[in-house]
Every structure is written in structure tokens, then in C-alpha cells.
N, C-alpha and C positions, 0 to 999 in steps of 0.2 A: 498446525492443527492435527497433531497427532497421527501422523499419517499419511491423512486421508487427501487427499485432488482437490484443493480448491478454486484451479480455474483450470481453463482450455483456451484455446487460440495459438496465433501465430506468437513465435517471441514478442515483438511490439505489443500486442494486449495485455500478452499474460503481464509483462511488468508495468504495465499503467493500470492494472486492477488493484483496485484498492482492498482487496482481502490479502493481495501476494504483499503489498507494500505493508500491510498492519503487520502480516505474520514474520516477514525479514528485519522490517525496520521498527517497527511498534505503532504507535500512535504520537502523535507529534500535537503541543499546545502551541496554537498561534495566538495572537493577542492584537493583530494589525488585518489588516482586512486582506492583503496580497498574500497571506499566509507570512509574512515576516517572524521571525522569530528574533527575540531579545538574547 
């Protein structure tokens, strides 16, 4: 995100926030309901 802070917390938060996880990893297509991936 260019920068900028997008989350706060303890280590455990910060990496189960779903801003840290789009901006490290991307966004993910699931197609199955558990999140499975083909």
C-alpha cells in the first residue's frame, strides 16, 4: 500500500488481517466453499 500502516496489533492480528494477507499474498479465487483451491 505504498507505504503507508495498514494494520496494528499484536504479531497474531497483524497476520490474520486480511489487508496484510491481500497486500503480501494477493487475493486468492476459491471455487469450493472451505476456501479449496483447484
Amino acid at each position: 500500500d505504498m507505504g503507508q500502516k495498514i494494520a496494528d496489533g499484536t504479531p497474531d492480528e497483524v497476520r490474520a488481517n486480511p489487508r496484510v494477507i491481500k497486500a503480501y499474498l494477493g487475493e486468492t479465487k476459491t471455487n469450493a466453499p472451505g476456501g479449496a483451491r483447484d
